[in-house]
N, C-alpha and C positions, 0 to 999 in steps of 0.2 A: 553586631554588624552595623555597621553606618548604612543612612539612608540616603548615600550618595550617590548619582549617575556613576558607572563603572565596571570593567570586563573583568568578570573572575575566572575565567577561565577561555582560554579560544583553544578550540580542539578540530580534529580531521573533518566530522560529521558535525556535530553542535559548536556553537559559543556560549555561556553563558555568563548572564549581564543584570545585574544591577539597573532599576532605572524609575524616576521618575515620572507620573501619568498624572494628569487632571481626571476628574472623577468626572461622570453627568451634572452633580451636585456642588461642583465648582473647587471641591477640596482638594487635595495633593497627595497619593500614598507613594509607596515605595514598592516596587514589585521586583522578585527575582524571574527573570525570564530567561528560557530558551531561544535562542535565535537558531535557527533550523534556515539552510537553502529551499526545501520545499523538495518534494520527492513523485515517484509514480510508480506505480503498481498493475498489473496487469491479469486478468483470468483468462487464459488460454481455453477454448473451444475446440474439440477435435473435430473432423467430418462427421463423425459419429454421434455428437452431441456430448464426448463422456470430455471430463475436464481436467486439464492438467496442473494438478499443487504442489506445493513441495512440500515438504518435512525437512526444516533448518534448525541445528542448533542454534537456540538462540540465550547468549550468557545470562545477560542481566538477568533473568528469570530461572538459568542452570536447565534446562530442558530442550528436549525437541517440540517444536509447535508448526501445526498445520495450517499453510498460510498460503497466499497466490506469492510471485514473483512480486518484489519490490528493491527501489532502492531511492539514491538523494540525485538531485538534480548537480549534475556538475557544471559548473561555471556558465554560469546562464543558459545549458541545454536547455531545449523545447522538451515541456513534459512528453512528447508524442514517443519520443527518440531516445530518451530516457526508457521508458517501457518498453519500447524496441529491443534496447539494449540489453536490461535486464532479463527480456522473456528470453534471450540468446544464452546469456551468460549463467541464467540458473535452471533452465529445462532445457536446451539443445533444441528449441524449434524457432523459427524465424516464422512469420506471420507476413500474410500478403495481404491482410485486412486486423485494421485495427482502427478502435469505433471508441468515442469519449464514453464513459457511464456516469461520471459525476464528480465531485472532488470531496473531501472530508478535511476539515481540521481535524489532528491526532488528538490534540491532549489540550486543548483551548484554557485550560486555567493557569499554564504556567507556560506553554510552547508555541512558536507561530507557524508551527511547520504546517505546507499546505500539500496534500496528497492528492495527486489525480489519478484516478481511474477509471480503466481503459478493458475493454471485450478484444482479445486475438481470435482471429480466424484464419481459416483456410492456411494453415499451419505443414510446415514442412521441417524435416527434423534436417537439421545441421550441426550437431555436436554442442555442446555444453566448453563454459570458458570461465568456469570458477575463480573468483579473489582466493589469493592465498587463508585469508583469516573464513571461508564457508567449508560447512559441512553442509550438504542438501542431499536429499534425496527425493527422488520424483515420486509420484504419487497419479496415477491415473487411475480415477474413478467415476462411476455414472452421475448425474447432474442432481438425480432423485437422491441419490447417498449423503452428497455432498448437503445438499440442503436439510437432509434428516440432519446429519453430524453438528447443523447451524442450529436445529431447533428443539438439539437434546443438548445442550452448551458444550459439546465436545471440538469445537471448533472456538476459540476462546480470543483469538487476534482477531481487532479491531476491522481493520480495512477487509480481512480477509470475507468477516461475518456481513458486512456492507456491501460487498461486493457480489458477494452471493446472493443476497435479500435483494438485490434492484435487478441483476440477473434475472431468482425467479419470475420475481414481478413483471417483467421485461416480455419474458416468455408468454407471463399469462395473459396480458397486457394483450402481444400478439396474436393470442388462438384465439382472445376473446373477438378479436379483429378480422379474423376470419373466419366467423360465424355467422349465415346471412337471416 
């Protein structure tokens, strides 16, 4: 493969590219990169405290995997509206609050996609609006579940385990705050 600047591929979701970088050390390598729009993610909160995830087939890996609501930012979308969207289109609840938690690079040794995520609350259900290419199925369970499933590795997606680990902390974070 040449160590030329160059697009080996532009696709729906990714690009990937060939390219060029100066090192801290002043030298020159060549690196394959993903170029990614940058994406958001969402964990939907019920009244009750219990939290809503899906269950997507998802290919590349030939499986279903337990994950919050995500997707890629389209054409310059604000991540806010982005997760908006998504928490619509893959659980059927539209949220009347939704709070930043933090952002993640995915896969930082070969990709620059940047992931924000996002706390839904005060949630009202309005039907589900599937892409043709998803299989999902919702998954409503208690917040304590969810977080055992993170810290028996049964919960194996990245954003997903992130999200839940600043969640819990979030909470404790909170009770510890109101404790006089």
């Amino acid at each position: 493969m040449t160590e030329k600047n160059g697009t080996i591929y532009n696709g729906r979701i990714i690009d990937l590219k060939i390219e060029n970088h100066r090192l801290p050390d002043g030298r020159e390598a060549a690196f394959e990169i993903v170029r990614h729009p940058g994406g958001a993610a969402v964990l939907p909160v019920l009244d009750d405290g219990r939290l809503v995830l899906i269950r997507q087939y998802r290919a590349p890996v030939g499986r279903m995997v337990l994950e919050i609501p995500a997707g890629k930012l389209d054409g310059g979308e604000p991540p806010s509206q982005c997760a908006e969207r998504e928490l619509i289109e893959e659980t059927g609840f539209r949220a009347a609050r939704l709070e930043k938690l933090g952002e993640m690079l995915t896969a930082v040794g070969f990709c620059d996609e940047l992931l924000h995520l996002y706390i839904a609350s005060e949630l009202n259900a309005v039907g589900r609006n599937l892409e043709p290419d998803e299989f999902i199925e919702t998954v409503i369970i208690p917040a304590r579940e969810a977080f055992d499933l993170v810290d028996r590795g049964e919960i194996t997606d990245g954003k997903t385990q992130l999200a839940l680990l600043m969640y819990r902390q979030q909470r404790q974070d909170n009770n510890e705050g109101h404790r006089t």
